[in-house]
C-alpha positions as CSV (number, residue, x, y, z in Angstrom):
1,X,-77.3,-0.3,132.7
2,X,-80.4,-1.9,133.7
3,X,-83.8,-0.8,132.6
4,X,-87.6,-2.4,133.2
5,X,-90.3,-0.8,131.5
6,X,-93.7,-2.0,132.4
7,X,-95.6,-1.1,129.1
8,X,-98.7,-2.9,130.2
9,X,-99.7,-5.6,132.1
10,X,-98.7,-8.1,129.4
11,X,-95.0,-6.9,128.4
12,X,-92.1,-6.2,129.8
13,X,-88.8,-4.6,128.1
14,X,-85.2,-5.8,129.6
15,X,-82.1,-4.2,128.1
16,X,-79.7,-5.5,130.6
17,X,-76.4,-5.5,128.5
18,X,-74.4,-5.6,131.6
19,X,-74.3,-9.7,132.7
20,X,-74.6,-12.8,131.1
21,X,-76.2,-16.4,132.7
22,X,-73.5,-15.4,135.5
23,X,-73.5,-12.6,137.4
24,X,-69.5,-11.7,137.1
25,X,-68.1,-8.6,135.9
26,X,-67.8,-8.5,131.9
27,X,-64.1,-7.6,132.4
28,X,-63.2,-10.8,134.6
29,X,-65.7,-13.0,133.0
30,X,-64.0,-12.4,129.9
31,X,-60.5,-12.7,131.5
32,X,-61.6,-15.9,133.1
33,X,-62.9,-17.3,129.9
34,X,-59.5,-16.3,128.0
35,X,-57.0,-17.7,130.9
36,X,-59.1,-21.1,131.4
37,X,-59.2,-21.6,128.0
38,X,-55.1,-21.3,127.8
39,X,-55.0,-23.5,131.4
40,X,-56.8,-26.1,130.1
41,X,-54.6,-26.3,127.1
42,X,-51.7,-26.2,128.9
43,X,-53.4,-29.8,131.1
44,X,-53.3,-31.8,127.9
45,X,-49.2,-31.8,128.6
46,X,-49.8,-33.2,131.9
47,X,-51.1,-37.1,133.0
48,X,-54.9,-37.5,133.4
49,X,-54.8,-41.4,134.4
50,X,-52.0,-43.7,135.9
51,X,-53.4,-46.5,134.2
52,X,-52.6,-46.9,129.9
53,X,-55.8,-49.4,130.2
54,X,-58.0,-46.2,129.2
55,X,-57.7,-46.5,125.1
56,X,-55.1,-43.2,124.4
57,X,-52.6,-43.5,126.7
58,X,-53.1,-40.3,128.8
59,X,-50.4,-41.3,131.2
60,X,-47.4,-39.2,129.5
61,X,-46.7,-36.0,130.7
62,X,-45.1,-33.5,128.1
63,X,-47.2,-35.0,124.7
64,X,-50.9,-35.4,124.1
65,X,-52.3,-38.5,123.1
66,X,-56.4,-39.4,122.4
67,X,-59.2,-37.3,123.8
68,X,-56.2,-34.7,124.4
69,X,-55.7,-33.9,121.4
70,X,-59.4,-32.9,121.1
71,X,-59.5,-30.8,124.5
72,X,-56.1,-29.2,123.6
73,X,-57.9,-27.9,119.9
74,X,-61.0,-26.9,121.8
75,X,-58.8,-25.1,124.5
76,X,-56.9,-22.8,122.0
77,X,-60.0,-21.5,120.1
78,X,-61.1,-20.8,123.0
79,X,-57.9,-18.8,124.0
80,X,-57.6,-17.2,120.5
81,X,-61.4,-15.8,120.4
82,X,-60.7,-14.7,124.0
83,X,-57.6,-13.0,123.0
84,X,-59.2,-11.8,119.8
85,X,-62.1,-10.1,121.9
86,X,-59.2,-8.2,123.4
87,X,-58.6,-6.7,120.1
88,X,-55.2,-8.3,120.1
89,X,-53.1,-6.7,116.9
90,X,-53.7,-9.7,113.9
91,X,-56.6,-11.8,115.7
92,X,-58.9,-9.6,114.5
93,X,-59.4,-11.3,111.4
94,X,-60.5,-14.2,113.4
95,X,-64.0,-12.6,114.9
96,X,-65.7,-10.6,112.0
97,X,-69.2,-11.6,113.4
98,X,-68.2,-11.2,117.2
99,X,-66.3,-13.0,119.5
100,X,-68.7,-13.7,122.8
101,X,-71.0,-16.1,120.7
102,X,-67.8,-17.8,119.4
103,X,-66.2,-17.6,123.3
104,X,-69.2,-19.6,124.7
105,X,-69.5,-22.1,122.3
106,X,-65.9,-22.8,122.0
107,X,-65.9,-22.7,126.1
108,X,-68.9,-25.3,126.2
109,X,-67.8,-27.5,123.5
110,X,-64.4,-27.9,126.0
111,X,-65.8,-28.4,128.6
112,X,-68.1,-31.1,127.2
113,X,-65.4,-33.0,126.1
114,X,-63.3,-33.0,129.0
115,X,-65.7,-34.1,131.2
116,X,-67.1,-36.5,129.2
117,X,-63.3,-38.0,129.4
118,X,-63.2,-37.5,133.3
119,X,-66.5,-39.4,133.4
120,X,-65.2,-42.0,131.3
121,X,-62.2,-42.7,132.9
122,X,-63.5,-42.7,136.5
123,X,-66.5,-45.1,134.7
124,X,-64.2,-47.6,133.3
125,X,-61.3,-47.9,135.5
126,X,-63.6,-47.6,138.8
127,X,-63.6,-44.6,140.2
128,X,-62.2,-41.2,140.8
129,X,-59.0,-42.7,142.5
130,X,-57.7,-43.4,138.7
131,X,-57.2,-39.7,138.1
132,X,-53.7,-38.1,138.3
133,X,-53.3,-34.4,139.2
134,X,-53.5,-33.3,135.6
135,X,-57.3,-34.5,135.5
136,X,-58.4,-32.5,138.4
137,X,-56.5,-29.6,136.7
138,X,-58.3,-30.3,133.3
139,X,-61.8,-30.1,135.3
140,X,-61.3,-26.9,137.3
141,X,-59.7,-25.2,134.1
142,X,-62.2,-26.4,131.4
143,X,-65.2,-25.3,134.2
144,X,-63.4,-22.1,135.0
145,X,-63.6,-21.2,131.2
146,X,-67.1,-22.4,131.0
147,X,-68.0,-19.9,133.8
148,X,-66.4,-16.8,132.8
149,X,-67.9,-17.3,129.1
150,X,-70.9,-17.4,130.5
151,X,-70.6,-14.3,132.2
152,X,-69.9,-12.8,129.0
153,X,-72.8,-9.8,127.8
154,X,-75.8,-10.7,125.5
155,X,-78.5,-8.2,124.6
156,X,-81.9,-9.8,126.1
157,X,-84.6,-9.8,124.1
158,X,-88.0,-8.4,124.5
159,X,-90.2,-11.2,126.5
160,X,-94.4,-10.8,126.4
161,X,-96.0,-11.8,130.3
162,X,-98.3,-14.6,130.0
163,X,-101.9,-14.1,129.2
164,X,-104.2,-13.4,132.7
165,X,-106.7,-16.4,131.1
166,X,-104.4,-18.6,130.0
167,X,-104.2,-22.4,132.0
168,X,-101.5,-23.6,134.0
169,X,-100.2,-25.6,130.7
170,X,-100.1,-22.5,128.7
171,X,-98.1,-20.3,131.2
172,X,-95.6,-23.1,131.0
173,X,-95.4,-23.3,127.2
174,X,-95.5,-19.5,127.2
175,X,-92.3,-19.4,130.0
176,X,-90.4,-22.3,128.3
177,X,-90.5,-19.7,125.0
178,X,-89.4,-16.9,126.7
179,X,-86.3,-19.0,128.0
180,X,-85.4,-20.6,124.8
181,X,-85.8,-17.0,123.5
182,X,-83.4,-16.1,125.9
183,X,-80.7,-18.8,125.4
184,X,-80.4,-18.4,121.8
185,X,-79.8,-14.8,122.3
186,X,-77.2,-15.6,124.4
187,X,-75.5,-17.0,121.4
188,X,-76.8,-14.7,118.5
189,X,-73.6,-13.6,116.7
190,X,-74.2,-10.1,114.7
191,X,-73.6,-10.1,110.9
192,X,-70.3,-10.1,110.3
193,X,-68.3,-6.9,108.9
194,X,-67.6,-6.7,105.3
195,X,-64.4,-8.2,104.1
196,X,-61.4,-6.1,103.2
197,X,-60.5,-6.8,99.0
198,X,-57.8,-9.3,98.6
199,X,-56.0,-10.4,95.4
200,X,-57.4,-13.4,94.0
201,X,-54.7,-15.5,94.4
202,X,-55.0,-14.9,98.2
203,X,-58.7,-16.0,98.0
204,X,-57.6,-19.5,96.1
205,X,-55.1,-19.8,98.6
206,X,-57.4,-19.3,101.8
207,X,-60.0,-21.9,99.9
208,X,-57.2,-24.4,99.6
209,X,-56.0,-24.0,102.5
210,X,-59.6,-24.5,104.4
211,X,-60.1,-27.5,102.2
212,X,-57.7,-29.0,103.6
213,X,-58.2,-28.5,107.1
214,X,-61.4,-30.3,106.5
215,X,-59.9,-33.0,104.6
216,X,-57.7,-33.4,107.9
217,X,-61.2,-33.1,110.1
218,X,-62.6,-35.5,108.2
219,X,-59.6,-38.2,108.3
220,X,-59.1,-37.7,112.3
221,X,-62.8,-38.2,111.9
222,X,-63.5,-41.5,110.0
223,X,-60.0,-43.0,111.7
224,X,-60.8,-42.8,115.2
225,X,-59.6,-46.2,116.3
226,X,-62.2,-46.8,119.4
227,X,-65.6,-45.2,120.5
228,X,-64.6,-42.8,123.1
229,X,-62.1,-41.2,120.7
230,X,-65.2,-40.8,118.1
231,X,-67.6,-39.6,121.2
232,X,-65.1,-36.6,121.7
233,X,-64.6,-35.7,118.1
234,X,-68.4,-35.7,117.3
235,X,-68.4,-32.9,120.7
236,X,-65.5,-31.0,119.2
237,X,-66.1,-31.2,116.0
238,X,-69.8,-29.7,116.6
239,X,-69.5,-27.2,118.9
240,X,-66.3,-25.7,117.2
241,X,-67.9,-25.7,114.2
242,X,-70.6,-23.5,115.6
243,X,-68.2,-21.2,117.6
244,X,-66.2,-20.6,114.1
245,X,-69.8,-20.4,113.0
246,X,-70.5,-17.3,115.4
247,X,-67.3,-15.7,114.7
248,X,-68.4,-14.7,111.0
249,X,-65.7,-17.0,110.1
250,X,-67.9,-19.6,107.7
251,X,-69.9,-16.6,106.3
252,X,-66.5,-15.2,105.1
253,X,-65.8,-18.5,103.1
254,X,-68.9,-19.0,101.9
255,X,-68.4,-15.9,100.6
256,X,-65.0,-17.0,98.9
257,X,-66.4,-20.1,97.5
258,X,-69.2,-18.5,95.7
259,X,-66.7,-15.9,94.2
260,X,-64.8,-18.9,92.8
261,X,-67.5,-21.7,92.5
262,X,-65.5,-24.1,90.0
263,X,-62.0,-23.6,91.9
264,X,-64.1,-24.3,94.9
265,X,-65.8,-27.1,93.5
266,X,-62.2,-28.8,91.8
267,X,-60.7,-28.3,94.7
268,X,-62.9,-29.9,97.1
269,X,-63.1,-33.3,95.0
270,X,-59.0,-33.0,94.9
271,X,-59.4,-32.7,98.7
272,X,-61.5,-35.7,98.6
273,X,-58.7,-37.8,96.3
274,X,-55.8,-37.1,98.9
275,X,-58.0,-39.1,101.6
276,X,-57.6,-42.4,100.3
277,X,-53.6,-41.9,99.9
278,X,-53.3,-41.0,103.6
279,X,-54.4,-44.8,104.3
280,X,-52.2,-47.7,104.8
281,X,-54.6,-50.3,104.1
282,X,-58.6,-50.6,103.2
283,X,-60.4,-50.3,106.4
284,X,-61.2,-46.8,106.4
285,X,-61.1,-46.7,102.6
286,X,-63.8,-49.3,102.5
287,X,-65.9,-46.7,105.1
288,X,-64.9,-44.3,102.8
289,X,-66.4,-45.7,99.5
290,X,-69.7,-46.9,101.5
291,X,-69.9,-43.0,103.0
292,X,-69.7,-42.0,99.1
293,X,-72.1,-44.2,97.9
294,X,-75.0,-43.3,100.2
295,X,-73.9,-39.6,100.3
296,X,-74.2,-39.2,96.6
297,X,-77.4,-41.2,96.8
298,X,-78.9,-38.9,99.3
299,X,-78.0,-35.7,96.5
300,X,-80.3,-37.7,94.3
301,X,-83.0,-37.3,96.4
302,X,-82.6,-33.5,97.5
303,X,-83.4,-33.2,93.4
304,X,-87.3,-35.0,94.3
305,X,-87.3,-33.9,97.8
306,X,-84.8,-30.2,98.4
307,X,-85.9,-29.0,95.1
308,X,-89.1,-29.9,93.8
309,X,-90.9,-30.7,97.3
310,X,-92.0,-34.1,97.0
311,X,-91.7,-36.4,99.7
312,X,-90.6,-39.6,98.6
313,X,-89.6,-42.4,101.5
314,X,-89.0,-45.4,99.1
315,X,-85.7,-43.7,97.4
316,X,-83.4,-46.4,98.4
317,X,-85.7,-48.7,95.7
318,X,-84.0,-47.3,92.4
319,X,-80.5,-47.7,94.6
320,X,-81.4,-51.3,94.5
321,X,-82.8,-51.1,90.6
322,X,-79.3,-50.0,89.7
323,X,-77.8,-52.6,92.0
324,X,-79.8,-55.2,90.6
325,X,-79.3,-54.7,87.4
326,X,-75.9,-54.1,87.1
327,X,-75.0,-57.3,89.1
328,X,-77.7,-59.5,86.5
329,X,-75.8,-58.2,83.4
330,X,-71.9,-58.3,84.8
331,X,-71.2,-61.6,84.8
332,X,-72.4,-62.6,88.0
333,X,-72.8,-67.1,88.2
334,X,-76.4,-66.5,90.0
335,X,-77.5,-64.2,86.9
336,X,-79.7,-66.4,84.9
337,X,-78.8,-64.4,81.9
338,X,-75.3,-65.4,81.1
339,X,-74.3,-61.9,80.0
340,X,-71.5,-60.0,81.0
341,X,-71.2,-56.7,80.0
342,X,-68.3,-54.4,80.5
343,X,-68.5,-52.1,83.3
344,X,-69.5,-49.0,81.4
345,X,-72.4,-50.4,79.7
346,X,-73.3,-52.3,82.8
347,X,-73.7,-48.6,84.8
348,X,-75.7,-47.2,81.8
349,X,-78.5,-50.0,81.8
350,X,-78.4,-49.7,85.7
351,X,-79.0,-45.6,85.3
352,X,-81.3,-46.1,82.6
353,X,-83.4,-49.1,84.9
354,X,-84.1,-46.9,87.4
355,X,-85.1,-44.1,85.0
356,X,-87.7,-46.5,83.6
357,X,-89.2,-47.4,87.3
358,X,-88.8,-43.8,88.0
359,X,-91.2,-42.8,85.4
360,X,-93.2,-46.1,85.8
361,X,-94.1,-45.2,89.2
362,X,-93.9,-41.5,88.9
363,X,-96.4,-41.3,85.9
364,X,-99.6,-43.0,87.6
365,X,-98.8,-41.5,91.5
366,X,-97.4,-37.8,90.9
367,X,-100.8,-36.5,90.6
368,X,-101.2,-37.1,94.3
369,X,-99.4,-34.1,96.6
370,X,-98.2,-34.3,100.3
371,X,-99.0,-37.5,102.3
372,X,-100.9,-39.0,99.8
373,X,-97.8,-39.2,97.4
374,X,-95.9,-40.3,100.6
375,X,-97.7,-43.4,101.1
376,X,-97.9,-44.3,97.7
377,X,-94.0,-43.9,97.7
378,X,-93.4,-46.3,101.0
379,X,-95.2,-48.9,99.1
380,X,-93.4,-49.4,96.0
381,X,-90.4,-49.4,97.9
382,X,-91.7,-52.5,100.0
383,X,-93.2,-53.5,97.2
384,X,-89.5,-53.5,95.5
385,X,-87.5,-55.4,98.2
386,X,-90.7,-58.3,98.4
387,X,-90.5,-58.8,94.8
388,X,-86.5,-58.8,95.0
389,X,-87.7,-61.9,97.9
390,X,-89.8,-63.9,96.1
391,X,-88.1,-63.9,93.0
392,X,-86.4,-66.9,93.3
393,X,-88.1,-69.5,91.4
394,X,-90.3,-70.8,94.1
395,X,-92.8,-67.9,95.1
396,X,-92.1,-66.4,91.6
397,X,-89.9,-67.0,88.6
398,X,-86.0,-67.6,89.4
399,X,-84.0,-63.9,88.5
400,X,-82.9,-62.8,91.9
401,X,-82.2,-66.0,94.1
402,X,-84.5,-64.8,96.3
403,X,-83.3,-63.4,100.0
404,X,-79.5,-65.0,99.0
405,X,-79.5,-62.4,96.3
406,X,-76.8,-61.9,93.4
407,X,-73.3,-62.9,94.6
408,X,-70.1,-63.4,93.0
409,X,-70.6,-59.7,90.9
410,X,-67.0,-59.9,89.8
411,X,-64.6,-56.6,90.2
412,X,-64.4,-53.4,87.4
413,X,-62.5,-53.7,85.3
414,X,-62.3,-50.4,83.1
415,X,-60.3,-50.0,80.1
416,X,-57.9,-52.5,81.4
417,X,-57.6,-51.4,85.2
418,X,-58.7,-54.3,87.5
419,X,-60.5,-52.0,90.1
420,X,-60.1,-55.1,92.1
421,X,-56.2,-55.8,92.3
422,X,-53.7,-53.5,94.2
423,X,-51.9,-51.4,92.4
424,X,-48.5,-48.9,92.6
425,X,-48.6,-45.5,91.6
426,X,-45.8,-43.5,92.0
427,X,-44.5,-45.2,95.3
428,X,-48.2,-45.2,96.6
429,X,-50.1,-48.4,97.2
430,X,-53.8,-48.1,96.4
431,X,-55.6,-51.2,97.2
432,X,-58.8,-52.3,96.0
433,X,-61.3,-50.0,97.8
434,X,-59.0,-47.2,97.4
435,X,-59.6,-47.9,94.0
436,X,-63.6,-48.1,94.2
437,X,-62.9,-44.3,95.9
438,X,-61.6,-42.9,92.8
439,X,-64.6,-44.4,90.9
440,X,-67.4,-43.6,93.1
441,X,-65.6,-39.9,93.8
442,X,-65.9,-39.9,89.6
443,X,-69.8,-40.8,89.9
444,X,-70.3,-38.2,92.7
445,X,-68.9,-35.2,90.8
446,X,-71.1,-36.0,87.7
447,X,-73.7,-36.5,89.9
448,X,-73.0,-32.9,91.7
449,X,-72.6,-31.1,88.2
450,X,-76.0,-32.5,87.1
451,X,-77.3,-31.1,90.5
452,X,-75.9,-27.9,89.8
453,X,-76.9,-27.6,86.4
454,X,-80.3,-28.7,86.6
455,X,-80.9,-26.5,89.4
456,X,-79.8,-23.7,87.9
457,X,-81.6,-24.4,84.6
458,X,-85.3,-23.3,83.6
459,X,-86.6,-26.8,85.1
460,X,-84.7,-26.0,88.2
461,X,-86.8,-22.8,88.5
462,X,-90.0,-24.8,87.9
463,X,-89.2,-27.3,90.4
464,X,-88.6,-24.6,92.8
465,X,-92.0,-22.9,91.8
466,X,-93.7,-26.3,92.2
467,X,-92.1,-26.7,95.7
468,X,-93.4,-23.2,96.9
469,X,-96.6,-23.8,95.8
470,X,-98.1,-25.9,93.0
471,X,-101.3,-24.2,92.3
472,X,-100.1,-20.8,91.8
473,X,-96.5,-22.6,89.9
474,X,-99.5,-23.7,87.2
475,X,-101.7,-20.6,87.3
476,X,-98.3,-19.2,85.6
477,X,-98.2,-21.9,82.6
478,X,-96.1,-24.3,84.2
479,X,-96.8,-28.3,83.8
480,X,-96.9,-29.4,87.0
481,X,-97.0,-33.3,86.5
482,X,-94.3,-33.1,83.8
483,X,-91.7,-30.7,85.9
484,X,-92.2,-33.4,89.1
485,X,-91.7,-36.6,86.2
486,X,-88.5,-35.2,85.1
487,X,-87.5,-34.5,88.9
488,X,-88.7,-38.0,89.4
489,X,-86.9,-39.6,86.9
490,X,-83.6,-37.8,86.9
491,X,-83.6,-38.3,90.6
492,X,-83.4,-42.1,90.4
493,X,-81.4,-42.0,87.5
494,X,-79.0,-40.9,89.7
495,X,-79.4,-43.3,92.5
496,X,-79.0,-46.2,89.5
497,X,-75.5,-44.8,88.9
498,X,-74.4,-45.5,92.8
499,X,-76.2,-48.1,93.1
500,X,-74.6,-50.0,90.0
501,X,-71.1,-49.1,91.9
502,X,-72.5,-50.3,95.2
503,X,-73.5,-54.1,93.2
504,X,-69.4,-54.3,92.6
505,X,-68.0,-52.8,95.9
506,X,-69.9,-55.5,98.0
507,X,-70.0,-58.2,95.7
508,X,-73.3,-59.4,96.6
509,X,-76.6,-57.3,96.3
510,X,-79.0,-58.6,98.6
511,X,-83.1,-57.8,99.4
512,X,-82.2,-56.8,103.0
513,X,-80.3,-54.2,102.2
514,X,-83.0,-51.9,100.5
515,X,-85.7,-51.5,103.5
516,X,-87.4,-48.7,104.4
517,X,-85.7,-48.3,108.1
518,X,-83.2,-49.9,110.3
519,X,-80.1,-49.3,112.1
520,X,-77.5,-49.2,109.5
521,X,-78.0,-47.3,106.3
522,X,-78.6,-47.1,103.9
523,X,-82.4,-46.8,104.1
524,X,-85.1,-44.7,102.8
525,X,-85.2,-43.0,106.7
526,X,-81.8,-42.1,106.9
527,X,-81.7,-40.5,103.5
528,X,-84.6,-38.9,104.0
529,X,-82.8,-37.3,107.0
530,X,-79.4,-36.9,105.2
531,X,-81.5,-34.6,103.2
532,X,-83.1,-32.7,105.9
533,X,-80.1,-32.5,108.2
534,X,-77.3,-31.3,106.0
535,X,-79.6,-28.3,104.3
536,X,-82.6,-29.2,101.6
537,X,-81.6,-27.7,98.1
538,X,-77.6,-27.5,98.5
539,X,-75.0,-29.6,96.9
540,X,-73.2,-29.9,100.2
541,X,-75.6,-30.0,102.5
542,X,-76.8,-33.8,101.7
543,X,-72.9,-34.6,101.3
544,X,-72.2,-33.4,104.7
545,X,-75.9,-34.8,105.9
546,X,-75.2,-38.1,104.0
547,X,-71.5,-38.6,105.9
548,X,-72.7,-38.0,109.0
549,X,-76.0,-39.9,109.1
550,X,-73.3,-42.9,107.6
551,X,-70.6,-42.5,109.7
552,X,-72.2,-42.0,113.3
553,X,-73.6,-45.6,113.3
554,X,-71.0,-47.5,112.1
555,X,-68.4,-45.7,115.0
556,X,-70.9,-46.4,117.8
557,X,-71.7,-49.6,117.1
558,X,-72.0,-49.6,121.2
559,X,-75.5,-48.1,121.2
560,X,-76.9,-51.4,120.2
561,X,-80.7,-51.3,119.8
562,X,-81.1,-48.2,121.1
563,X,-79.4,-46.3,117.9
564,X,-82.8,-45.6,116.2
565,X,-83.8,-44.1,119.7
566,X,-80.6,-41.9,119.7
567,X,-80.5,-41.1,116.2
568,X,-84.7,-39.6,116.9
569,X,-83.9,-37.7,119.7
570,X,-80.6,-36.6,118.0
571,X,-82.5,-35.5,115.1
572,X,-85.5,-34.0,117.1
573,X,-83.0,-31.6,119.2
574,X,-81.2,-30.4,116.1
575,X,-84.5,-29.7,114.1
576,X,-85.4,-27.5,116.8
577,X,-81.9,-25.6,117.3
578,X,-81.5,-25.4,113.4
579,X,-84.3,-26.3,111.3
580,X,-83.0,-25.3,107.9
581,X,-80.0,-28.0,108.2
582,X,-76.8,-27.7,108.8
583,X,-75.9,-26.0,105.4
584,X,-79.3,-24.2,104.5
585,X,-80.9,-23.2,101.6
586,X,-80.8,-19.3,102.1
587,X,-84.5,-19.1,101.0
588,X,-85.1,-21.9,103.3
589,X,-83.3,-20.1,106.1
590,X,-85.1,-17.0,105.7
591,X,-88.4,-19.0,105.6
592,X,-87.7,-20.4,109.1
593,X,-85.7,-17.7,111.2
594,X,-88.3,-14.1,110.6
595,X,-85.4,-12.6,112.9
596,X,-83.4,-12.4,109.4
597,X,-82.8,-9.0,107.4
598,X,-85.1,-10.3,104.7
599,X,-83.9,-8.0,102.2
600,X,-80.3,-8.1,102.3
601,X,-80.4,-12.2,102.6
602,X,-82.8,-12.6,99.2
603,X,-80.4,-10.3,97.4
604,X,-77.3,-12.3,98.6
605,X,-79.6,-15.3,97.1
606,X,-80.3,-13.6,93.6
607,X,-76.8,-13.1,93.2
């Protein structure tokens, strides 16, 4: 049913429940959607290319191999939250927040992906002629999902007429809102029904088992063996991950997880433990130590920036204090102080280094707020990696060896474990950055309980207050200079931890590697954004954010110069589809989106 109501000049009321973007019949929109979905599952059996020169192999009939794989995952969900929206007998589980939301995403997601393969097989083989049967099957399957999803139902919203007065630019702004208004109700997803009681045992198990589905994710992730194969995950990965998103699916373990928040929490780092003994040698495990390191420097900053609001873009400075100091006191030949201290005393005058700059720069500076403190910030991190420059007993006295920097920091070894020599454990080989994962994974978790602690502490509290808003935070007693030195301080007494890790995994600590932007991280920019991507004032939201933001340029290493220009846009786009981060804060969240149920959200947060 259809209804217009002109109210007034200026608004009009459509409830048209009846069609989606495509004016098809719910019934075979949602049949269409459902069927594709299966079809283009059952392509990935079939031969897209007669050629093996396209990295994969998509030549054999009967057995996936490469971007198959990823279309045949995106194929299925699409098929199950068909079938679930059926009300088929044990999918129900599957769609506690609705299945259309979850239909078009997954739907959109496959099709992405498979064309993106079509396109880059006729692209680098030279032309369409290199397609078998099975690749015209996989595009008229994939778009025939695409199109009956999109027939699927969505409850419009109420749209306001532009203003008589208003200029040719402002009826465009004001019709470009009402569109994007539009869209995203197309994919609202309604709050998910309240889970049925299960014994706790159940619960641990369903937590375990997610945990390791993304400890899988993750591995198919970081050991994508060409760029095309990394391309497709990145589109598979997302848009499933906002289908199961839709489907109530990730509220329902959230909900788990905070139930059990220390099972959660062990058996996410044991998750992380399994990864390196799933390599044969230390190319991804070397990826993998470097995605830690940065990722666990990025929580640091969510301390300064996620929880006490102060924006800080010369972080990756106290990285480099740690890494500094830990490679002039561990026995390194370009150290001119001859010492070499064992590795445990060697991270505890890194951690305590960067405590001291942390307060040395934080005392006269933390009086300023907002852009002011920014600038001041930036500085002292160029001001860091010049000094690191000239240090080299020509433009200043001779501690760093200047741009060279401190080589030949020799390996960990801890309580008689050479960190740097491959060892056998239990029929396992774990070679040297294998090793370096254990450590650094070590590092993380104290790093993440001190998070959790400290945010969940009286000073937490004040740092939130401070964050919300400074004057009234001190109108109620608190020391607002104080509260942001202790943020300050803890915060790059953290980043001296990694960084005195980072000084032995590379071997060589250098002044280029602590700038404020470029196209590898890490860098003061990118964990800025690791901050702001994966969800200000979370643990796992800078973990996530931090992985990503690592991960993304060293796989497409083909975007050459232009990766700063598609990491902006990248980041622009996703600020404006989800602007509290990809695992937000829920006070952040309700800050953002007014659309939320205010109440019920805050007393999920106070609990």
């Amino acid at each position: 049913m259809t209804t217009n109501t002109a109210e007034s000049t200026d608004t009009v009321q459509n409830t048209d429940t009846a069609r989606g973007f495509i004016a098809l019949p719910e019934k075979t929109g949602r049949a269409l959607a459902t069927a594709g979905g299966a079809l283009t599952a059952v392509s990935c059996f079939l031969s897209w290319t007669w050629t093996s020169a396209f990295p994969g192999d998509l030549t054999v009939y009967g057995y996936p191999g490469g971007m198959q794989w990823l279309v045949l995952v995106g194929g299925l969900l699409t098929t199950l939250f068909g079938l679930a929206s059926y009300g088929v007998k044990g999918l129900g589980w599957l769609t506690p927040g609705g299945s259309d939301a979850a239909i078009k995403l997954a739907a959109l997601g496959t099709f992405a992906t498979a064309w993106y393969t079509l396109i880059a097989i006729t692209s680098e083989l030279g032309g369409i002629v290199n397609l078998e049967p099975g690749g015209y099957v996989l595009g008229v399957t994939s778009l025939a999902a695409l199109t009956g999803a999109l027939a699927l139902p969505f409850t419009r919203p109420v749209l306001e007429g532009p203003d008589p007065d208003d200029g040719p630019w402002d009826t465009f702004k004001h019709n470009a809102g009402n569109t994007w208004t539009t869209v995203k109700s197309a994919f609202a997803a309604k709050t998910p029904a309240p889970a049925r009681a299960l014994p706790a045992w159940t619960e641990i198990l369903i937590i375990a088992a997610v945990l390791g589905l993304v400890l899988g994710v993750f591995t198919y992730g970081i050991t994508t063996p060409y760029q095309e194969l990394f391309m497709g995950f990145l589109i598979t990965a997302g848009f499933g991950f906002g289908a199961v998103h839709k489907a109530g699916l990730v509220a329902r373990f959230t909900a788990l997880t905070g139930k059990h928040r220390n099972i959660a929490l062990i058996g996410a780092f044991a998750a992380a433990a399994v990864f390196p003994l799933t390599q044969t040698d230390d190319q991804y495990a070397t990826l993998g130590v470097n995605i830690l390191i940065f990722a666990t420097v990025a929580l640091g900053l969510n301390i300064v920036v996620g929880l006490t609001g102060l924006l800080d873009l010369g972080y990756v400075a106290f990285l480099g204090v740690g890494a500094y100091t830990a490679a002039l006191v561990s026995g390194s030949p370009n150290s001119p102080f001859g010492v070499h201290l064992p590795f445990w005393a060697a991270l505890i005058v890194g951690a305590l280094a960067s405590m001291v700059f942390g307060v040395l720069i934080g005392a006269p500076t933390l009086r300023l707020r907002g852009d002011y403190l920014a600038i001041v910030t930036l500085g002292f991190g160029e001001i860091f990696r010049i000094s690191m420059n000239n240090l080299d007993g020509v433009s200043g006295p001779d501690l760093t060896n200047g741009p060279n920097g401190i080589a030949g920091v020799p390996n960990v070894d801890l309580f008689g474990f050479d960190f740097g020599a491959t060892h056998s454990i239990g029929g396992l080989v774990i070679g040297r950055f294998a090793n370096y994962f254990f450590l650094m994974l070590l590092i993380t978790l104290i790093v993440v309980m001190v998070f959790r602690r400290s945010a969940e502490s009286r000073i937490g509290r004040a740092w939130v207050a401070i964050r919300e808003d400074e004057t009234a935070a001190e109108a109620m007693g608190i020391n607002g200079f104080r509260v942001k030195l202790v943020a300050f301080a803890l915060g790059a007494t953290l980043a001296g931890l990694a960084g005195a890790v980072q000084a032995h995994v590379n071997y060589t600590v250098t002044p280029d590697q602590y700038v404020f932007a470029n196209a590898v991280p890490p860098n003061s920019a990118f964990l800025l954004a690791a901050v702001v991507l994966g969800g200000m004032g979370t643990i796992s939201g800078p973990l996530v954010g931090g992985s990503l933001l690592f991960l993304i340029p060293n796989k497409l290493g083909f975007l050459g110069d232009y990766q700063l220009l598609t990491f902006g846009i990248a980041l622009i786009i996703l600020m404006r589809l989800r602007p509290e981060g990809l695992i937000p804060n829920r006070r952040n969240q309700l800050e953002l989106h007014a659309d939320l149920d205010a109440p019920t959200v805050l007393g999920k947060a106070g609990a």
